[in-house]
BALOBA-1460 file (C-alpha; in Angstrom, 3 decimals):
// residues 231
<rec num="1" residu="x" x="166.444" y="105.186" z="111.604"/>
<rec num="2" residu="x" x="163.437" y="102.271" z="112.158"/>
<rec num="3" residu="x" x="159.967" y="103.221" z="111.485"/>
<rec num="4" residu="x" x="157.100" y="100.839" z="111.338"/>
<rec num="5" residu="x" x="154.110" y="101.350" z="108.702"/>
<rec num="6" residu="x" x="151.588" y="102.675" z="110.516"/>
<rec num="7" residu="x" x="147.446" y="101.860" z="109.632"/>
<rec num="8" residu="x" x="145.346" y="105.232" z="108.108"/>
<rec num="9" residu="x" x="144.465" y="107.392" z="111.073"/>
<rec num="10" residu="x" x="147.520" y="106.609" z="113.404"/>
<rec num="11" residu="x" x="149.174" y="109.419" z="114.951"/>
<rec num="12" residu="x" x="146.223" y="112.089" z="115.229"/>
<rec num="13" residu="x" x="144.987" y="113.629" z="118.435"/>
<rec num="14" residu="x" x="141.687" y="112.230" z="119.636"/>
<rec num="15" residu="x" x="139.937" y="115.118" z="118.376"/>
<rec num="16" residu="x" x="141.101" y="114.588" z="115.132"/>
<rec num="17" residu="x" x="141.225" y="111.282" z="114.870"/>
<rec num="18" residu="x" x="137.194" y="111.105" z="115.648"/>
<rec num="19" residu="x" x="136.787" y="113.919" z="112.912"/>
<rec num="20" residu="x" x="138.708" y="111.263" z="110.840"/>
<rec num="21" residu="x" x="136.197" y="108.717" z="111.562"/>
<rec num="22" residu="x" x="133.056" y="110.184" z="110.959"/>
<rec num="23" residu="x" x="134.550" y="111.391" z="107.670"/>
<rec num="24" residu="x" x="135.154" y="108.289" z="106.306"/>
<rec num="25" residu="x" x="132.168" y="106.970" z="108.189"/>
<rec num="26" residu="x" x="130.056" y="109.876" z="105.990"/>
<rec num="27" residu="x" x="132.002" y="108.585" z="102.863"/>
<rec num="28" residu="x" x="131.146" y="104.988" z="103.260"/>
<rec num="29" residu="x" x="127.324" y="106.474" z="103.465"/>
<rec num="30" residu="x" x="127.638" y="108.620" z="100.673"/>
<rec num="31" residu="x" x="129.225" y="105.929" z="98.139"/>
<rec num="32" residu="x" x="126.048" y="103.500" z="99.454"/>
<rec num="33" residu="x" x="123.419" y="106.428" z="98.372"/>
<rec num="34" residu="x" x="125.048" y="107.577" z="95.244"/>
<rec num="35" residu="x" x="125.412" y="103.592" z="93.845"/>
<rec num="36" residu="x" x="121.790" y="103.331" z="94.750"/>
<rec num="37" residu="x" x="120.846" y="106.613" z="93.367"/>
<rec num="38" residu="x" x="122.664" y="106.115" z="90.105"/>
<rec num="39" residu="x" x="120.723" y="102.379" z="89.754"/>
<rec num="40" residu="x" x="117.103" y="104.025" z="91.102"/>
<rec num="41" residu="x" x="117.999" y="107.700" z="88.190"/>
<rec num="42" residu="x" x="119.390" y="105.448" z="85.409"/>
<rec num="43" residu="x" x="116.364" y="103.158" z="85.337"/>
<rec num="44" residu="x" x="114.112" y="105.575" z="85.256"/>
<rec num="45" residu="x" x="115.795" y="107.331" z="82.832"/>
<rec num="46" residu="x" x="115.520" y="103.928" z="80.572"/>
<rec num="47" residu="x" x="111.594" y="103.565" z="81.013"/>
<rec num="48" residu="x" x="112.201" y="99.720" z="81.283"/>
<rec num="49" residu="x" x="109.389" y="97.921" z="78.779"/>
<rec num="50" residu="x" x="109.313" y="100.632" z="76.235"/>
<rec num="51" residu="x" x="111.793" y="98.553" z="73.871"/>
<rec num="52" residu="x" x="114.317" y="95.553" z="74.194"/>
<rec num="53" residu="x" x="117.318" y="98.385" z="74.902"/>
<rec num="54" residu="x" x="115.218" y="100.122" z="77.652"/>
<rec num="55" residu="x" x="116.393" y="96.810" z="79.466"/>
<rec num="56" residu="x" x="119.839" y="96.803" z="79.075"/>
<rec num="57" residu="x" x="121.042" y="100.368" z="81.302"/>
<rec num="58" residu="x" x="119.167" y="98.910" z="84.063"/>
<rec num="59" residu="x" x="120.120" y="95.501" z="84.491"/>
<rec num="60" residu="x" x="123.795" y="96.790" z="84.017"/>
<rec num="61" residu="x" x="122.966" y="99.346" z="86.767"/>
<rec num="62" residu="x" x="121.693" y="97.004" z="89.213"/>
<rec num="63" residu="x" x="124.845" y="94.974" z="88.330"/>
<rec num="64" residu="x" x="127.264" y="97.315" z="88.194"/>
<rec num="65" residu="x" x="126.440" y="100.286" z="90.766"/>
<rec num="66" residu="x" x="123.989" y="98.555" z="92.910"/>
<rec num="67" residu="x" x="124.943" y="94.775" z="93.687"/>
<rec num="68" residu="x" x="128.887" y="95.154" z="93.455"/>
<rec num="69" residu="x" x="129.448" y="98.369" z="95.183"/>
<rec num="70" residu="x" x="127.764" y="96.789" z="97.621"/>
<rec num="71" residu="x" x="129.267" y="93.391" z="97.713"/>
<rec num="72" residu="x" x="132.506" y="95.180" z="98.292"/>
<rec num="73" residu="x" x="131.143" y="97.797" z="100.540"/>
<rec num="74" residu="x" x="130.020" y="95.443" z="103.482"/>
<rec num="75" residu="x" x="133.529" y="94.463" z="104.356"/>
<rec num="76" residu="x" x="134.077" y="98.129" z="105.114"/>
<rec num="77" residu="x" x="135.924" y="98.401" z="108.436"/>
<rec num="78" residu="x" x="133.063" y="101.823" z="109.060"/>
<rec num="79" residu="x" x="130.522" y="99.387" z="109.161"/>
<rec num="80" residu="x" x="127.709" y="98.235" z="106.569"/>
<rec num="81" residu="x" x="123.856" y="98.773" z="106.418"/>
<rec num="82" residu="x" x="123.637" y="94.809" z="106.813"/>
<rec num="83" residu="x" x="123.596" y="93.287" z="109.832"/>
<rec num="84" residu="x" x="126.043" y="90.908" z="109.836"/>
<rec num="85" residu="x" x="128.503" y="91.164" z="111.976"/>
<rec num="86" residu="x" x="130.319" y="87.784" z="111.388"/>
<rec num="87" residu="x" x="132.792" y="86.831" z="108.745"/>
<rec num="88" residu="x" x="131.168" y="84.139" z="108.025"/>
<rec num="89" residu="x" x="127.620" y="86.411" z="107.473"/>
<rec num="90" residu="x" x="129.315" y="88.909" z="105.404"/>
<rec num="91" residu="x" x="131.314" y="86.773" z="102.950"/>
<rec num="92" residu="x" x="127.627" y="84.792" z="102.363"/>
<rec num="93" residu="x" x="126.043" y="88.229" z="101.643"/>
<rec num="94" residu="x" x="128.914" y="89.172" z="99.352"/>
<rec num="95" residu="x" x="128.708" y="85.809" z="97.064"/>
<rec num="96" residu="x" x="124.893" y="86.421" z="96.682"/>
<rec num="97" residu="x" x="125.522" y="90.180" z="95.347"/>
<rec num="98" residu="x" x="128.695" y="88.973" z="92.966"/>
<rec num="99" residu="x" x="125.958" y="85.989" z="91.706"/>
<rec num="100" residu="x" x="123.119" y="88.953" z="91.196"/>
<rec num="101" residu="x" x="125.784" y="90.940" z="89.391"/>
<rec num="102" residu="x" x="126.807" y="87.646" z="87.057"/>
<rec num="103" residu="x" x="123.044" y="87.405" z="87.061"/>
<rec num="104" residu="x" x="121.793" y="90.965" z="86.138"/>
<rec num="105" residu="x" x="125.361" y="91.418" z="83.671"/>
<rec num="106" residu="x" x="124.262" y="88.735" z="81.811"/>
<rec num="107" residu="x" x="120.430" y="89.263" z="81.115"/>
<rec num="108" residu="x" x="121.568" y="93.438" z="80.354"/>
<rec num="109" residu="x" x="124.127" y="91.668" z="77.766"/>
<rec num="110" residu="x" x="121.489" y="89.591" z="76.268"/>
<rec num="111" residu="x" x="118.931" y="92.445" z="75.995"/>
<rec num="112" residu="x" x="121.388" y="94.661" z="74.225"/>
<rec num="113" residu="x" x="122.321" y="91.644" z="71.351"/>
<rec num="114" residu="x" x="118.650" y="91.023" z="71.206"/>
<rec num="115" residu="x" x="117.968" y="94.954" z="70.720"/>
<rec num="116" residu="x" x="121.202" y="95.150" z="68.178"/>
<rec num="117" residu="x" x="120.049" y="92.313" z="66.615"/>
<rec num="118" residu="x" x="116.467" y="93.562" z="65.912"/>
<rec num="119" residu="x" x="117.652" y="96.906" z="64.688"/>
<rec num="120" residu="x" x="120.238" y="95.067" z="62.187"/>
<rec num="121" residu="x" x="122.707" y="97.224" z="63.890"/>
<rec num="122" residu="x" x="126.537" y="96.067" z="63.761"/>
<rec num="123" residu="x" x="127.979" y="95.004" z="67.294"/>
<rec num="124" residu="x" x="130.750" y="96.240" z="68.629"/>
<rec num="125" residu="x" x="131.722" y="99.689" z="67.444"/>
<rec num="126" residu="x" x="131.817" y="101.773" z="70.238"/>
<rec num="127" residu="x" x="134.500" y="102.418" z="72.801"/>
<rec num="128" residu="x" x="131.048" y="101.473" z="75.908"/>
<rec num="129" residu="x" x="130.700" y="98.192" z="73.596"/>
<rec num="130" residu="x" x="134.396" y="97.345" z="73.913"/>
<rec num="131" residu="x" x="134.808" y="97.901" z="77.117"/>
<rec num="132" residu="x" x="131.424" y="96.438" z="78.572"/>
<rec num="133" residu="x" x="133.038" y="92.910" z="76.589"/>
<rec num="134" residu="x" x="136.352" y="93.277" z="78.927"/>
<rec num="135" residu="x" x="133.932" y="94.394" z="81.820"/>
<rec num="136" residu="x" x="132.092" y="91.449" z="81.791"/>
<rec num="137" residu="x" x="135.274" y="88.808" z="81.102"/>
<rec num="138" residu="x" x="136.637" y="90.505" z="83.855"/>
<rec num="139" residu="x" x="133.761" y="89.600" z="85.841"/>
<rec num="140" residu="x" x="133.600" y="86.112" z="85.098"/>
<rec num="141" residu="x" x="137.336" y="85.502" z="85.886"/>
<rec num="142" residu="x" x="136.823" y="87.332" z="88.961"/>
<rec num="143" residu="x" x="134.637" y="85.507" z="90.086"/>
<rec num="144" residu="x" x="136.523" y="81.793" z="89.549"/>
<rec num="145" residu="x" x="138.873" y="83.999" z="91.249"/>
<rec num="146" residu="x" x="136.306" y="83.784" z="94.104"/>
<rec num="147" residu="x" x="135.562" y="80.325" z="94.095"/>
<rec num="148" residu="x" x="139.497" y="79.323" z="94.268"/>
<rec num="149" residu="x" x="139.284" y="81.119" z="97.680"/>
<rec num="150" residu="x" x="136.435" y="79.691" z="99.070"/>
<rec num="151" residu="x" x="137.316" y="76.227" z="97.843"/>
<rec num="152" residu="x" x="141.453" y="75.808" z="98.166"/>
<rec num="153" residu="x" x="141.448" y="72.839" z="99.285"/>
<rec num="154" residu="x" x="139.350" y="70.979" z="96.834"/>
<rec num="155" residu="x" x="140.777" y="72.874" z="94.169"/>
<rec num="156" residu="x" x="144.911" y="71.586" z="95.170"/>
<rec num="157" residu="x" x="145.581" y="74.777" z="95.087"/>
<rec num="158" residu="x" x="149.009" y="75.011" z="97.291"/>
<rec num="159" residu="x" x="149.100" y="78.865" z="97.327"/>
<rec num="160" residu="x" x="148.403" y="80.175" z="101.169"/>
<rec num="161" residu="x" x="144.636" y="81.450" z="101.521"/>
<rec num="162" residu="x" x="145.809" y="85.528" z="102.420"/>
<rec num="163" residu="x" x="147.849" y="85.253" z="99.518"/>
<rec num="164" residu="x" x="144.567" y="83.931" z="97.565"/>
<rec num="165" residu="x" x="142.584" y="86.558" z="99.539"/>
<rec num="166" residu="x" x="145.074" y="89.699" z="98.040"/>
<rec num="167" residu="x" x="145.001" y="88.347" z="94.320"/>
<rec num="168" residu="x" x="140.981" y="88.400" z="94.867"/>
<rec num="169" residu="x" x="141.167" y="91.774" z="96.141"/>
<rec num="170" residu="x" x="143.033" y="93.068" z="94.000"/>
<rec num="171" residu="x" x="141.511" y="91.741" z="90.945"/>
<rec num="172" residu="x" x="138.473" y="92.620" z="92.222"/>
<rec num="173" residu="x" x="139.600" y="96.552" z="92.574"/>
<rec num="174" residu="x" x="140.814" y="96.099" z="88.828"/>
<rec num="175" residu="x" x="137.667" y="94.871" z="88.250"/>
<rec num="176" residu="x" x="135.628" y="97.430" z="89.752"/>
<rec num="177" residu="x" x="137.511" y="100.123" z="88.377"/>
<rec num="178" residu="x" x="136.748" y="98.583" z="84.942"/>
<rec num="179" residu="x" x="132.846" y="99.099" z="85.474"/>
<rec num="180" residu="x" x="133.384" y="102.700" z="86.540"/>
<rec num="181" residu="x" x="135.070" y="103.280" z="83.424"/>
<rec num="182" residu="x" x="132.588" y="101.480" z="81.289"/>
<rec num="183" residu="x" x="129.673" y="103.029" z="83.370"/>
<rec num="184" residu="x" x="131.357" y="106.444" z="82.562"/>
<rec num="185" residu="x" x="131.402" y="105.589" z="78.957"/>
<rec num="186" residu="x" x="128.129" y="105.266" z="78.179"/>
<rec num="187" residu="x" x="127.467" y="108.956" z="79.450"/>
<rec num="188" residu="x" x="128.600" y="109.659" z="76.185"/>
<rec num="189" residu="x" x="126.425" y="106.904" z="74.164"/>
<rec num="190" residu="x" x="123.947" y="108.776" z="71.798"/>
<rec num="191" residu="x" x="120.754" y="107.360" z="74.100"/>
<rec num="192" residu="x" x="121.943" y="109.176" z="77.111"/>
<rec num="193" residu="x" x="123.306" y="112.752" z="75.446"/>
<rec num="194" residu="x" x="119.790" y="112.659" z="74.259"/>
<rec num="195" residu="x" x="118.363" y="111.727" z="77.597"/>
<rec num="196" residu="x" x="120.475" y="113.731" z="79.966"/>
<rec num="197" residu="x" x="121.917" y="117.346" z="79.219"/>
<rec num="198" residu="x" x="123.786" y="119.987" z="81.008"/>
<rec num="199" residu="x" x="125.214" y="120.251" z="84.125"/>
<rec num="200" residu="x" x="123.106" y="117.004" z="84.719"/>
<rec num="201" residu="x" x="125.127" y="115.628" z="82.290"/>
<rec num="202" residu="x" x="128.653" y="116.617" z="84.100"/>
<rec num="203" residu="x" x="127.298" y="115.033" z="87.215"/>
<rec num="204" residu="x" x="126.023" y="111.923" z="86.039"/>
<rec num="205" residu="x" x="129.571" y="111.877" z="84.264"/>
<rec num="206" residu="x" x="131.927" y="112.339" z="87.932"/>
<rec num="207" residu="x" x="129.018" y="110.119" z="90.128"/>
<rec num="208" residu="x" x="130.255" y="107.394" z="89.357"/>
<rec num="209" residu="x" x="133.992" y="108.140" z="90.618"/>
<rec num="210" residu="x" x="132.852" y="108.919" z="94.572"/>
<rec num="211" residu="x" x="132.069" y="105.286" z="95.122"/>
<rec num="212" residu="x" x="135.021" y="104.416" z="92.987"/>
<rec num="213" residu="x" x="137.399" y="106.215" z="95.313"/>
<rec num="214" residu="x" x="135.611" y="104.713" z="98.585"/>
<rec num="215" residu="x" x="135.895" y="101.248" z="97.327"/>
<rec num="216" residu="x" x="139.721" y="101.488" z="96.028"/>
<rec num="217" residu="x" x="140.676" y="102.932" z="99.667"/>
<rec num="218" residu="x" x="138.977" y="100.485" z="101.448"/>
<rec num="219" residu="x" x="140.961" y="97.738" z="99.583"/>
<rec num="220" residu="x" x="143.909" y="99.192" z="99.374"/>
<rec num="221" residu="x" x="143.439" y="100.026" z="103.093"/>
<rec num="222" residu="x" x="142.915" y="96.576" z="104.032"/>
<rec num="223" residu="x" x="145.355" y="94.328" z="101.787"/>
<rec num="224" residu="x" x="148.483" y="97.127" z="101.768"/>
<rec num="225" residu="x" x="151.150" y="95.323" z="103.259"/>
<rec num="226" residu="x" x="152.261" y="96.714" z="106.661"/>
<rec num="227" residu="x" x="156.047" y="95.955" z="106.617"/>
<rec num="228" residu="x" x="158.749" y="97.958" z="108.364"/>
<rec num="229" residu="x" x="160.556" y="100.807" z="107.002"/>
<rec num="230" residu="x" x="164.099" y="100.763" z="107.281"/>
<rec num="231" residu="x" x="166.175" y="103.922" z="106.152"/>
């Protein structure tokens, strides 16, 4: 028996299949208001200008849940806020939101030294410390990732450009997934047990996971191989 991989969605009834849509339609909306809540709750949660750490949550906020869930989020095959509708449009938008998140990543890191510094505190102790230092190596190799696809040819680079285009995609999910898990680990940082308490707490702690989910099926989605399935 021959059967051919078929794309998510193929094979339902045109009732479902439209129920299908607008689900994943309402999903795509829901992971753009919950990365943009998270950014808008979190920094007001830090009171920004009170001290050098107020900095430091939101920066890594608008990094983090803001500028690279939506970087990844406009090449959504549901359709994006932005209204780009070319290629060309959308991968121009999404280098501008991976600079911002190099951008914002860095001046959060430098605000948090500058704090720990200050304080005479010792760096590096916590599991959110640790993995914020992978989160933001990852970043940086992700993004020479980036420029390697955009620039193959100057580079020499003799591997073909969808191949380049998967290993970026992928890397980025890795990447991504990363920032959810460092995101998720400062929920239990002493500053935010103190801040946030509760059920609040358990919400703030699962958040960021929705957008999480959204952002590995839409990769996974769109880079899976489609070969045939011979049994």
């Amino acid at each position: 028996m021959r059967a051919e991989y078929s794309p998510v969605g193929e094979g339902l009834g045109m009732r479902d299949f439209w129920l299908y849509v607008w689900m994943r339609r309402a999903a795509l909306i829901a992971a753009h208001v919950t990365g943009l809540g998270l950014t808008l709750i979190i920094s007001l949660l830090s009171r920004p200008g009170t001290s050098l750490f107020s900095w430091h949550p939101v920066c890594m906020s608008v990094a983090y849940c803001l500028c690279m869930t939506e970087g990844i989020l406009l090449f959504s095959a549901e359709g994006s806020p932005f209204c780009f509708k070319s290629r060309k449009g959308k991968v121009c938008l999404h280098w501008f939101c991976q600079a911002l998140v190099l951008i914002a990543a860095a001046t959060g890191l430098s605000f948090m030294v500058a704090s720990k510094n200050v304080s005479e505190r010792p760096h590096l102790v916590t599991w959110h410390s640790l993995m914020g230092v992978c989160t933001m190596t990852a970043t940086v190799l992700q993004a020479a990732c980036g420029v390697c696809v955009i620039f193959p040819k100057l580079l020499r680079l003799t591997s073909p450009p969808q191949r380049l285009k998967l290993y970026h995609a992928t890397c980025g999910l890795v990447v991504y997934l990363l920032a959810t898990m460092t995101i998720m680990s400062a929920m239990f940082s002493d500053w935010f047990q103190a801040t946030v308490k509760g059920v609040a707490w358990w919400a703030f702690l699962l958040l960021p996971l929705f957008p999480a989910l959204v952002v590995m099926n839409q990769i996974t989605n769109g880079y899976l191989p489609r070969k045939k399935i011979t049994s």
